[in-house]
N, C-alpha and C positions, 0 to 999 in steps of 0.2 A: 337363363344364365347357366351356365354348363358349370360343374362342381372342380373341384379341384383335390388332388389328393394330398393329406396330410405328411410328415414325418412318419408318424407312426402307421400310416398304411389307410387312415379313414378316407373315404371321401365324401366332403360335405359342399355347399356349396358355398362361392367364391366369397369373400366379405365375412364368413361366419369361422368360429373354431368349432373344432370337434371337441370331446369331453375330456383329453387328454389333455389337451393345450390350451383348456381352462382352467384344469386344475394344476399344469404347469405354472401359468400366470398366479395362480393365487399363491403358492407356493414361494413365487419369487415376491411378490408384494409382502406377503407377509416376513419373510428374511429379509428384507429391504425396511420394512418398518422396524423390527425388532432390532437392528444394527442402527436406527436414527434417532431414537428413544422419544421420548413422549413432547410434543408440542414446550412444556414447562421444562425437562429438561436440555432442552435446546436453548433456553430463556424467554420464553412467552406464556409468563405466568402473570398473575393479578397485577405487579408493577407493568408490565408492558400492555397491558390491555387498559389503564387507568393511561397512560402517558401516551396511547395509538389515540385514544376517542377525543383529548384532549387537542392534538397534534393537528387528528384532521376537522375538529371544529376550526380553529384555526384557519387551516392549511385545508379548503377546500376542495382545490382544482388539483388536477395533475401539473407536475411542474415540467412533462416532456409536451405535451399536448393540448392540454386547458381544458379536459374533460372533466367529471367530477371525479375527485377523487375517493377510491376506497382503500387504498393498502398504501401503506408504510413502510418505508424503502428505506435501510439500513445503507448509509453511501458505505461504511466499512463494516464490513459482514460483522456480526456478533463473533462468529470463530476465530476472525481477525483480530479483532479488538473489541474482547468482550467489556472494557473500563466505558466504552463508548454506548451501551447496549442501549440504556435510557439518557442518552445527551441528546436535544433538540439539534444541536449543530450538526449533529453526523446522520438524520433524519431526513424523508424529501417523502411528499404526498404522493400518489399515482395513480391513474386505473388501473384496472385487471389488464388490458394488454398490454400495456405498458411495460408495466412491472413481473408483466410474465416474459415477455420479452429479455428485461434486464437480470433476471432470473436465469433463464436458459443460456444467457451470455455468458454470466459469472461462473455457474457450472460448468460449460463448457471450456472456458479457461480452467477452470480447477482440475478438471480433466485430463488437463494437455491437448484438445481437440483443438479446430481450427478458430480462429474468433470470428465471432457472427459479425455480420455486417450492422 
């Protein structure tokens, strides 16, 4: 596989980064996390993990696909309407792609980007 050359002048081969643009990435992650604060300040502290485990005893399956469900799907975002954050009605079970999916849609509209299919 013949190498490709970087921004910054390396060349490495194709698929990998150089040490520049890894330490670029880690630079943006961590300003990206430090801008989104911790898991619990978001609202996903001990009430929301007692009221998740509860939800999906319950609430099994995914409610898009009928997989088994593992994550807990806010229909209106906690930033939306945080009075809703631990209501079962505003709640919906999911897989992982699922709700990764319905994740990158939401973002995506918050965005202003195009809406996912």
């Amino acid at each position: 596989m013949p190498n490709r050359i970087t921004a910054c002048g390396c060349s490495v081969p194709k698929g990998t980064k150089c040490v520049h643009e890894q330490a670029s990435a880690k630079q943006r992650q961590a300003s990206n996390d430090a801008e989104r604060g911790t898991p619990a300040q978001r609202g996903y502290d001990a009430d929301w993990s007692k009221i998740r485990f509860r939800f999906l005893h319950h609430h099994p399956t995914c409610c898009v696909c009928g997989a088994k469900a593992t994550h807990v799907d806010h229909i209106k975002s906690i930033r939306e309407a945080p009075e809703l954050r631990l209501v079962e009605s505003n709640l919906r079970a999911m897989c992982l792609p699922c709700h990764s999916r319905r994740t990158a849609k939401d973002q995506s509209q918050a965005w202003g980007k195009p809406k996912a299919a």
